[in-house]
Backbone bond lengths (Angstrom), bond angles and torsions (degrees), N, CA, C in turn:
res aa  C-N    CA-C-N  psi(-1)  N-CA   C-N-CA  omega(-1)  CA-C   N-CA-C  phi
1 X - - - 1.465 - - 1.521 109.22 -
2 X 1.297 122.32 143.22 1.500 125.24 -138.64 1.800 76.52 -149.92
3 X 1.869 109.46 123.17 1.650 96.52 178.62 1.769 88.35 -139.16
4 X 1.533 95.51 120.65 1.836 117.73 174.47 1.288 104.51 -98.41
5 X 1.669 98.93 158.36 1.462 117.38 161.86 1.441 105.72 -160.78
6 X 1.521 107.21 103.68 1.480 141.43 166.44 1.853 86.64 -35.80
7 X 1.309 122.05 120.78 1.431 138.44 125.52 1.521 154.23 -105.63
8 X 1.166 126.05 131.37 1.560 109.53 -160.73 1.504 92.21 -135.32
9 X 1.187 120.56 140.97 1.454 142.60 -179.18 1.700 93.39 22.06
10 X 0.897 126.75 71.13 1.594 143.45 153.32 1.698 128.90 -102.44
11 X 1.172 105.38 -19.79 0.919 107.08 -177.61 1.554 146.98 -10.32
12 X 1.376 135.57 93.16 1.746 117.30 -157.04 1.359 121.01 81.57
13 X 1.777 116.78 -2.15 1.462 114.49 170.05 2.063 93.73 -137.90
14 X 0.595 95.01 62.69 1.477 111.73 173.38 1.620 109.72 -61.48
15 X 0.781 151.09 4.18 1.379 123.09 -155.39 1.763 151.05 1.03
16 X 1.058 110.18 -51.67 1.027 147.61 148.54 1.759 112.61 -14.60
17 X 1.307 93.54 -78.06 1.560 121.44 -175.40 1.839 104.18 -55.12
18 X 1.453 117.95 -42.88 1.417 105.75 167.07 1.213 129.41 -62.01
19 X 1.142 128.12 -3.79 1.428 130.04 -166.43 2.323 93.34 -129.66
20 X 1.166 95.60 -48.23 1.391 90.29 -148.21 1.760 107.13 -106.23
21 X 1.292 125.11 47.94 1.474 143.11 -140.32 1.411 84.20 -59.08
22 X 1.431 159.80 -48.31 1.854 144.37 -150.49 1.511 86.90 -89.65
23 X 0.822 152.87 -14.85 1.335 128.52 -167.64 1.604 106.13 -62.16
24 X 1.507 121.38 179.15 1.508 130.99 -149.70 1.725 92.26 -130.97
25 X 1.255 125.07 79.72 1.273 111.00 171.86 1.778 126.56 -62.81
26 X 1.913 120.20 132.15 1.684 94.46 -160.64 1.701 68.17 -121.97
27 X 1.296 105.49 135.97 1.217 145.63 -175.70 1.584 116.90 -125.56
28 X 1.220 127.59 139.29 1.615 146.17 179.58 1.905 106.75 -70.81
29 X 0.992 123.15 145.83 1.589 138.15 -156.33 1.692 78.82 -79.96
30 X 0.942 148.92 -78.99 1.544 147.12 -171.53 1.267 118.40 -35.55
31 X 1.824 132.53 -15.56 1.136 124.99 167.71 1.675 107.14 -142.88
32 X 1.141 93.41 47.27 2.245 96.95 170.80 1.177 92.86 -105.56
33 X 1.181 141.16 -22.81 1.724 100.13 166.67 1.043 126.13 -71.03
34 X 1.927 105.17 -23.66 1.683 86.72 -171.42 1.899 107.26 -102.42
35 X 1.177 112.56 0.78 1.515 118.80 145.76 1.374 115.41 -67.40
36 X 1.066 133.93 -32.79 1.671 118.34 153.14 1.531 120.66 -52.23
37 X 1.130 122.04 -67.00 1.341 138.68 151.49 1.313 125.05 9.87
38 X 1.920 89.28 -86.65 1.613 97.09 175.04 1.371 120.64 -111.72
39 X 1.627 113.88 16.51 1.721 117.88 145.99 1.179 134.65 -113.09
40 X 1.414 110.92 -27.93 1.772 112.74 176.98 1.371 103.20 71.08
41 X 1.099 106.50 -168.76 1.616 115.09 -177.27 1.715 112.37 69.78
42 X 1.049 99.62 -163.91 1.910 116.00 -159.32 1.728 91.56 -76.82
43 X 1.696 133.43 140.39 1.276 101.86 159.66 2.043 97.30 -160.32
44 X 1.395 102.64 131.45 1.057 109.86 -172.72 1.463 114.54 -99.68
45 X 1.626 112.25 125.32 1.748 105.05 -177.82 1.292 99.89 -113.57
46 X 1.400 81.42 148.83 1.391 110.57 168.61 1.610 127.72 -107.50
47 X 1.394 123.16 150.95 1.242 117.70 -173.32 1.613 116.63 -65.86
48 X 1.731 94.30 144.35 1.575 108.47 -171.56 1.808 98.61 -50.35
49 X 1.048 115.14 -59.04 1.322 112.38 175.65 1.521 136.78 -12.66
50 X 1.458 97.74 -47.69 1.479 103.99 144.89 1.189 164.18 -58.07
51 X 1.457 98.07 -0.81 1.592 127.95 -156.28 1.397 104.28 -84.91
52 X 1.578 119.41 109.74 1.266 126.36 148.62 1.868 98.73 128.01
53 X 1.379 100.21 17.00 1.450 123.76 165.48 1.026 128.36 -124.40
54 X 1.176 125.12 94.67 1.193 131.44 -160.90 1.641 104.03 -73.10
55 X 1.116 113.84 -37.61 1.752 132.97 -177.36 1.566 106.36 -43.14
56 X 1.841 87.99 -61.02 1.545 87.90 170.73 1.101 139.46 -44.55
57 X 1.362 99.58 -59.48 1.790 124.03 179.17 1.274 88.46 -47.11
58 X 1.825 139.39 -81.82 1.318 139.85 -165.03 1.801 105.98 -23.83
59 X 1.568 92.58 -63.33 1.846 80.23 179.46 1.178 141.61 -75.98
60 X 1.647 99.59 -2.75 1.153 105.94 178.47 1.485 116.75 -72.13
61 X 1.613 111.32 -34.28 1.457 120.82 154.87 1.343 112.08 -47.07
62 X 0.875 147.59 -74.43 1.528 162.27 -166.43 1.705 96.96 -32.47
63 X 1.364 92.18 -74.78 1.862 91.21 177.56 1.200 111.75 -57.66
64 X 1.040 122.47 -41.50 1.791 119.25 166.05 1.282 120.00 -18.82
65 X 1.855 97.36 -88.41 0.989 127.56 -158.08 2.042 111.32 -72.25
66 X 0.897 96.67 -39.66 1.948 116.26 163.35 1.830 104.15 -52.85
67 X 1.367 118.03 -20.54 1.446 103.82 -163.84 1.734 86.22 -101.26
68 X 1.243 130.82 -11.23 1.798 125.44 169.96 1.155 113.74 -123.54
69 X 1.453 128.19 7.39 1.646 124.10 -176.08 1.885 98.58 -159.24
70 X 1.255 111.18 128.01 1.362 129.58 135.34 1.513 125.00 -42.05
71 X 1.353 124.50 -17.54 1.428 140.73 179.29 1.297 116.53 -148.10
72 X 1.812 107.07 125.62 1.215 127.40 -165.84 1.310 122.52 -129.06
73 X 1.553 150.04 90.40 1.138 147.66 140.64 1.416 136.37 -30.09
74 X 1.304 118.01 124.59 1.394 110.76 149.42 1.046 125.77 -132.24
75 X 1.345 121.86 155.88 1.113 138.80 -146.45 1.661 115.60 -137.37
76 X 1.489 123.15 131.08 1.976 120.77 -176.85 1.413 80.17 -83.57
77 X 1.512 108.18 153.73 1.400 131.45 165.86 1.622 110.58 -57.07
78 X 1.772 105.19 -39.57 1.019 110.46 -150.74 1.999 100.73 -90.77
79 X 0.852 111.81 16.99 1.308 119.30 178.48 1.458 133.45 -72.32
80 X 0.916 121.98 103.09 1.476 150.57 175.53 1.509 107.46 -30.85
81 X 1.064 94.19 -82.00 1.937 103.91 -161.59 1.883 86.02 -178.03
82 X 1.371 88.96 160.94 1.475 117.66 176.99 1.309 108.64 -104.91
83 X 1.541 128.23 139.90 1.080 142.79 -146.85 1.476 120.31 -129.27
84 X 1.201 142.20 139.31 1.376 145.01 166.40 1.299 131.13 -136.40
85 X 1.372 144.56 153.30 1.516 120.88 166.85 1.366 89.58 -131.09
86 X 1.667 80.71 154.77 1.759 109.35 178.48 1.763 123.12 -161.72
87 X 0.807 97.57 129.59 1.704 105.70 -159.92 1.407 111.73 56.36
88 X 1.197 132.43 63.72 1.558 144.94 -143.67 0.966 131.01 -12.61
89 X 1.643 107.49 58.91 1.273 100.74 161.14 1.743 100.58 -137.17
90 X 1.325 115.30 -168.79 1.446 110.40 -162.40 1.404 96.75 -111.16
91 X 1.206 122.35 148.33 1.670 138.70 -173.31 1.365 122.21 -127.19
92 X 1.382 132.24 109.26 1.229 122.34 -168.84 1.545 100.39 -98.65
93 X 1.614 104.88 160.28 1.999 103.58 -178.96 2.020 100.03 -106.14
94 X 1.088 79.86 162.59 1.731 80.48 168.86 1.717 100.53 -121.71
95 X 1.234 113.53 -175.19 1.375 120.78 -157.21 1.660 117.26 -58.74
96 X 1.079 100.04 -33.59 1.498 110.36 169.69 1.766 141.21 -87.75
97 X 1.800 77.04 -9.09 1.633 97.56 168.95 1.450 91.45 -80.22
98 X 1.406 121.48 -55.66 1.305 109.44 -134.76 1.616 99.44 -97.20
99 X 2.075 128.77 4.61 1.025 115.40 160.87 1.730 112.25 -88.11
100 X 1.011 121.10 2.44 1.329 108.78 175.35 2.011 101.94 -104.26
101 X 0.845 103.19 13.63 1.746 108.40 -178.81 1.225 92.76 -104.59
102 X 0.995 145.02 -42.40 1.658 160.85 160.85 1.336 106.40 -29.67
103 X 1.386 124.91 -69.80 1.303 158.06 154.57 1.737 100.29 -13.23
104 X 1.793 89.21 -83.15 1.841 94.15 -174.28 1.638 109.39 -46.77
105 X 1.565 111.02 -35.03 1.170 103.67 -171.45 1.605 129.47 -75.51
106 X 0.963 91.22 -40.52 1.691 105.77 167.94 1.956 106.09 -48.34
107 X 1.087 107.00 -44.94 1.666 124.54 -169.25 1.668 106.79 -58.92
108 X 1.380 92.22 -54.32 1.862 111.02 174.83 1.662 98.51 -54.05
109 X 1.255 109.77 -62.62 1.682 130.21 -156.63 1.726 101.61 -45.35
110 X 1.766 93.00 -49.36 1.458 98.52 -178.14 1.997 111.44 -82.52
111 X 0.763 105.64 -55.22 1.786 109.50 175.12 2.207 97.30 -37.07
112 X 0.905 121.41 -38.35 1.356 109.43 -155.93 1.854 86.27 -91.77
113 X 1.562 119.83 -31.02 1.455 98.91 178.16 1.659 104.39 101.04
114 X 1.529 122.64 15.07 1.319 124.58 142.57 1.427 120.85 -99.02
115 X 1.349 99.36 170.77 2.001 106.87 -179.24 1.447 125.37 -107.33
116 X 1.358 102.05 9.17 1.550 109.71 -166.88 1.603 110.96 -150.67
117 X 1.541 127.41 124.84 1.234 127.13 168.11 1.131 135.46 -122.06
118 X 1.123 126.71 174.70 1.904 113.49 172.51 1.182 107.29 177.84
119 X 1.653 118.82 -158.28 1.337 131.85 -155.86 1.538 114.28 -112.57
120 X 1.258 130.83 -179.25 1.515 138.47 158.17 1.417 109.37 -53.64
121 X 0.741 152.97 152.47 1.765 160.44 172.95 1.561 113.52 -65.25
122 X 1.813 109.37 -50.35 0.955 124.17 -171.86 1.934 123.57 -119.98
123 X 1.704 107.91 107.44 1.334 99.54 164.09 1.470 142.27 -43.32
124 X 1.372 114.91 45.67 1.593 132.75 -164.81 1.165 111.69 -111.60
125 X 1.392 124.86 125.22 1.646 102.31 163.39 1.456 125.77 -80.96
126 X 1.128 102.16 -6.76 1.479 98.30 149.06 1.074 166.35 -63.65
127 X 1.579 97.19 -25.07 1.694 135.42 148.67 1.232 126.84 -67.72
128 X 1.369 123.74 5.72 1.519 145.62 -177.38 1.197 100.08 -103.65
129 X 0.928 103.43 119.87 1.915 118.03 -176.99 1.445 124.34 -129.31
130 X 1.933 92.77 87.07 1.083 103.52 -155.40 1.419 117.03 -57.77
131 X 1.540 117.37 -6.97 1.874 113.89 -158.69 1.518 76.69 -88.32
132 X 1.236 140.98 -23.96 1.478 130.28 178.97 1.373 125.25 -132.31
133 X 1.426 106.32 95.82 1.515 134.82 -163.97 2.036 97.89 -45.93
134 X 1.469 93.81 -63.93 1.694 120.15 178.36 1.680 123.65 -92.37
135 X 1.065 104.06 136.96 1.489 107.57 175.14 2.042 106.64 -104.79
136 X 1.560 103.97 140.58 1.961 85.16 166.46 1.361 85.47 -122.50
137 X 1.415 143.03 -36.35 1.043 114.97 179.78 2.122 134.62 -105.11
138 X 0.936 93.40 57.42 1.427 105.94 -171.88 1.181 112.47 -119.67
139 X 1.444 125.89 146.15 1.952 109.79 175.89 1.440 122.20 -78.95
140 X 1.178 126.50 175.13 1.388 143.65 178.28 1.406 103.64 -124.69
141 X 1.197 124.16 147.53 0.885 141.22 -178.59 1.859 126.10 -116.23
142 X 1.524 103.09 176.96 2.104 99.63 -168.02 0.782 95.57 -60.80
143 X 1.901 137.86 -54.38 1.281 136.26 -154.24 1.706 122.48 -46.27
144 X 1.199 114.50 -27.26 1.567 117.06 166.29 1.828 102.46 -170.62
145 X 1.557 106.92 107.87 1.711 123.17 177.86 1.363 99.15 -95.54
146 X 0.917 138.81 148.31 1.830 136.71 116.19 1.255 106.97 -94.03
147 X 1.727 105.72 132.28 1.319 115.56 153.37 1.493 127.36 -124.97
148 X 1.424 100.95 159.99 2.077 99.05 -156.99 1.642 78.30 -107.26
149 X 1.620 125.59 153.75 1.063 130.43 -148.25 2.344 84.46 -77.16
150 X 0.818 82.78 137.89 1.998 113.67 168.64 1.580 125.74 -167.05
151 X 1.646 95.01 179.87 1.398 85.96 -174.75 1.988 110.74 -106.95
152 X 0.700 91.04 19.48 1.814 99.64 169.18 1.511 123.61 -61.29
153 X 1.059 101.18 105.89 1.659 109.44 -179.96 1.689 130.12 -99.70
154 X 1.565 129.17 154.30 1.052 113.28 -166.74 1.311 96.62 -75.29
155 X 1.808 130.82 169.58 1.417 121.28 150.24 1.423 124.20 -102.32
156 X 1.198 101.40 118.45 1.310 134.64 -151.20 1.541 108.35 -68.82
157 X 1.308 113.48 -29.13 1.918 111.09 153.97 1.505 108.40 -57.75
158 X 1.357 144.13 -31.84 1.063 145.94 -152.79 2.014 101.77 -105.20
159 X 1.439 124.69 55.07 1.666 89.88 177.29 1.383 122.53 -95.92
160 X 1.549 114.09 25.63 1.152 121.14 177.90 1.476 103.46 -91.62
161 X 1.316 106.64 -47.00 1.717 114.55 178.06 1.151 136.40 -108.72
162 X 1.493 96.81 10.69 2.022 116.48 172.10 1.524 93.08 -21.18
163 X 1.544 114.05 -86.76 0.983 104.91 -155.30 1.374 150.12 -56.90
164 X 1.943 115.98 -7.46 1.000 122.87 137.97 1.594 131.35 -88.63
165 X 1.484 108.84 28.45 1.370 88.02 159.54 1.573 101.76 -128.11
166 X 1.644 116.43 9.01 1.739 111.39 172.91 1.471 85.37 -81.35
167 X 1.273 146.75 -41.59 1.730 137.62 -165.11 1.675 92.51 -70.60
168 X 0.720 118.78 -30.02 1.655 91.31 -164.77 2.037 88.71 -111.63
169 X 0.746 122.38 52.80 1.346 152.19 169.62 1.622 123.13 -114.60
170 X 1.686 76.06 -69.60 1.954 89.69 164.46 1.418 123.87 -76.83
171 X 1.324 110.98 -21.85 1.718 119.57 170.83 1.578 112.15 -73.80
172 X 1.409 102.48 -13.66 1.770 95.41 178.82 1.286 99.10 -113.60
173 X 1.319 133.57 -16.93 1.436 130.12 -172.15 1.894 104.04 -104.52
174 X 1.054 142.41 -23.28 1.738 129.81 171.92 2.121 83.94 -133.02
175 X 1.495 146.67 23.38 1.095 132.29 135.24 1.589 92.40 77.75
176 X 1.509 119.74 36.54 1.395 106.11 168.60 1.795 102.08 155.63
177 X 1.637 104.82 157.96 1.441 108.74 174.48 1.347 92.24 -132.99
178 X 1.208 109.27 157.47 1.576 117.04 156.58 1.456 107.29 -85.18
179 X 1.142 112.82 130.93 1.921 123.68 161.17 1.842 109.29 -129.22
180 X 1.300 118.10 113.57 1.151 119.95 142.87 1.399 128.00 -63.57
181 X 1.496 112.38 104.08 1.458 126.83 173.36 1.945 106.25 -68.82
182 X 1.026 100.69 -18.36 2.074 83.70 -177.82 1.533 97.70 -94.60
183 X 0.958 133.89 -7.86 1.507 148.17 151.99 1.549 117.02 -57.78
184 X 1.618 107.61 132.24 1.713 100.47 156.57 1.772 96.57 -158.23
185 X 1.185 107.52 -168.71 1.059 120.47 -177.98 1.941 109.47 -133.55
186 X 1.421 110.04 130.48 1.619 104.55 165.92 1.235 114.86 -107.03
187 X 1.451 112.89 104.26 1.647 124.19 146.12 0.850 127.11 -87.41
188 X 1.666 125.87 171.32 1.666 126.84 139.80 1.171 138.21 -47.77
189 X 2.012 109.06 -25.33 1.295 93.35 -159.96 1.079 142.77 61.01
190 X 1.613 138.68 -142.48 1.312 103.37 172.02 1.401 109.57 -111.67
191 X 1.026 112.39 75.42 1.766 118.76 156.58 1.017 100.68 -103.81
192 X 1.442 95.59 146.02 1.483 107.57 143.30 1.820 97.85 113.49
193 X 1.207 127.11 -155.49 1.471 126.80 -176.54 1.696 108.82 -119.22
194 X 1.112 128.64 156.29 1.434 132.66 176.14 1.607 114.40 85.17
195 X 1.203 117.98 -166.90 1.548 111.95 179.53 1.390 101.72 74.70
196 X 1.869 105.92 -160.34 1.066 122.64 151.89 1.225 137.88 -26.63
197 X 1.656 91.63 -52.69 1.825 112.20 -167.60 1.916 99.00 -62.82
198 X 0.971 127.99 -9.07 1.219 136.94 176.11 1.644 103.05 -55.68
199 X 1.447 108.11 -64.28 1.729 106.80 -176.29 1.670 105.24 -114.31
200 X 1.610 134.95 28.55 0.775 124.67 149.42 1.841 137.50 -43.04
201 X 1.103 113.38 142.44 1.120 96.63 154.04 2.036 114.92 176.96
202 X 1.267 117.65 174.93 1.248 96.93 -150.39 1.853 114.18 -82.62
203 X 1.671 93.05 -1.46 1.197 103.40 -168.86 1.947 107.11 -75.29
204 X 1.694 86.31 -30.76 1.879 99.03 -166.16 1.651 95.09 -70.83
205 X 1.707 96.16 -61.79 1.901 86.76 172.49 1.144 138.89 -7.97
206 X 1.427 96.73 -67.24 2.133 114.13 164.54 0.961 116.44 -50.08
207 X 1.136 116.70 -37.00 1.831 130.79 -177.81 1.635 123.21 -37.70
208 X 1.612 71.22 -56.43 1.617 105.93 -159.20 1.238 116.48 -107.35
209 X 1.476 113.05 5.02 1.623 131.37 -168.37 1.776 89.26 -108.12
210 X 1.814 121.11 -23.87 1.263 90.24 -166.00 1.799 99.24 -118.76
211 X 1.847 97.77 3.17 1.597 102.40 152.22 1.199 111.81 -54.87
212 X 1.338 121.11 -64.48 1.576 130.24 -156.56 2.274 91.82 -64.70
213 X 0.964 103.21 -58.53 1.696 104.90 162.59 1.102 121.04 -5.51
214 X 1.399 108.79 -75.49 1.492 138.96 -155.04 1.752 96.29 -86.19
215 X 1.850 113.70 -43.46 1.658 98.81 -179.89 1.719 109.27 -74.22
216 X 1.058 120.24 -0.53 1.562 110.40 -174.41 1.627 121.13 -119.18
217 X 1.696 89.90 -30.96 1.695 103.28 -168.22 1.316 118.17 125.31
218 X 1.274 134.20 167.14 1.241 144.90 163.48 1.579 100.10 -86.40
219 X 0.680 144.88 -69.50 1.869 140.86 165.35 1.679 105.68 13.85
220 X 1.556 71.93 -76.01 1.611 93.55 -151.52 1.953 96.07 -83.09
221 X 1.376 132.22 -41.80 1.135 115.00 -161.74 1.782 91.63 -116.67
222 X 1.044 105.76 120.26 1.672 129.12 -177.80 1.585 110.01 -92.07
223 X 1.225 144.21 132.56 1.457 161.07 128.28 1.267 119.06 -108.93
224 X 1.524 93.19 127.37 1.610 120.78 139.36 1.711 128.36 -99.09
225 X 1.262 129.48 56.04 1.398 145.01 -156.83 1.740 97.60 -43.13
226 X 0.946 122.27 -32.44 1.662 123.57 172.21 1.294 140.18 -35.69
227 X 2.343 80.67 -60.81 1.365 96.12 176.65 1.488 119.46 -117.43
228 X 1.574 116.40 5.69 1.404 110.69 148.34 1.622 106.82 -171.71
229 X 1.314 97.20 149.66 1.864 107.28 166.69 0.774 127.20 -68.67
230 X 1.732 132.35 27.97 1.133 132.74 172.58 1.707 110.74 -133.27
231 X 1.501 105.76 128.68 1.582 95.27 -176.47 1.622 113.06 -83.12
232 X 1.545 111.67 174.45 1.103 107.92 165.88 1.679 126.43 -122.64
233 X 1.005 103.87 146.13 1.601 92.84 -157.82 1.625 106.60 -129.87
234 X 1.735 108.33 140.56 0.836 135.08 -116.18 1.722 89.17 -139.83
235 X 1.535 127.09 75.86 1.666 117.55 -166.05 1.326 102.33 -125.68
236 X 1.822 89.68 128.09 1.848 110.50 -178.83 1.358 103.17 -61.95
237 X 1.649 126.76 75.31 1.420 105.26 178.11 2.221 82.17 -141.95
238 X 0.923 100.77 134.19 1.380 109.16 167.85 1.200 119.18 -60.95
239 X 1.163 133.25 167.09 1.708 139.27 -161.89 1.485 140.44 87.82
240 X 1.104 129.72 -156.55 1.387 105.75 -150.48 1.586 95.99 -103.24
């Protein structure tokens, strides 16, 4: 098991790295020295060429990480800690909780005969739905993937919304993801400076809100561009 986290002009505010010290930071050839510098640890670059694609970078991990491991993580830089509730209250893991949770999950992911897993969307306990522990048909998102080695790629016109259009990729190609709903993850998202939020903006959103549109359908991929940058999606596949 092989666990990344895509960084871009972060340098010295890592998140990630306080909580989750083995992870593999993959960083752009224009700032690994000074991500050595002011993070240390394991760190894989990737060519400048890539810079300002996150899609790319994602697969560029993928082929990476697929050429020494059957099991692949990713991970936001900007990530906090991993999250759970139980007897209502909220539980955070530390590095060793949350690599052997990794573990179970990958195990489930593969026993059920999908290629892709993940978390609840939202650090809420309200978003925990207890009558349904597991999700198979719901998306996962960048903030924390597992993938079991395949050939599914991000689309690389899309790096604002890769990650909902590799889930509904895998929902039409093995008919399901695993998502742990008592699971989440706390990031920023896009606060803050670096990342994404680097070439965000509301014009590309639209862009790329009515690419992803146009590759799937209006059916299945829903916008309201008004009231948020995120679509909602809507897949003819039975289950929970």
């Amino acid at each position: 098991m092989l666990i990344y986290s895509p960084s871009y002009k972060r340098a010295g505010d890592v998140k990630i790295r306080e909580w989750f010290k083995s992870v593999i930071l993959v960083v752009h050839e224009f700032e690994a020295d000074e991500y050595r510098e002011k993070e240390g640890g394991e760190i894989l670059v990737v060519p400048d060429s890539l810079r300002g694609n996150i899609a790319s970078v994602r697969n560029f991990i993928l082929e990476e990480g697929f050429r020494q491991s059957d099991w692949v993580v990713m991970m936001d830089d900007d990530n906090r800690n991993l999250v759970y509730f139980e007897d209502g209250r909220r539980h955070t893991m530390n590095e060793k909780q949350a690599l052997d949770f990794m573990v179970n999950g990958f195990v489930m992911c593969e026993e059920i005969g999908f290629r892709l897993w993940g978390l609840n969307l939202l650090d809420d306990n309200k978003a925990y739905r207890e009558y349904s522990p597991f999700s198979m048909v719901s998306p996962i998102l960048g903030p924390f993937s597992g993938h079991i080695k395949n050939p599914i790629r991000y689309d690389e016109r899309l790096p604002l919304k890769e990650d909902y259009d590799l889930a509904l990729q895998h929902l039409n190609e093995y008919r399901g993801i695993l998502r742990f709903n008592k699971y989440a993850y706390n990031v920023g998202h896009i606060e803050g400076s670096g990342g994404v939020t680097a070439y965000r903006t509301k014009g590309e959103e639209y862009r790329q809100a009515m690419v992803l549109q146009g590759k799937w359908g209006k059916k299945i991929v829903k916008y309201d561009i008004e009231r948020s940058i995120n679509p909602i999606l809507r897949v003819p596949i039975g289950g929970i």
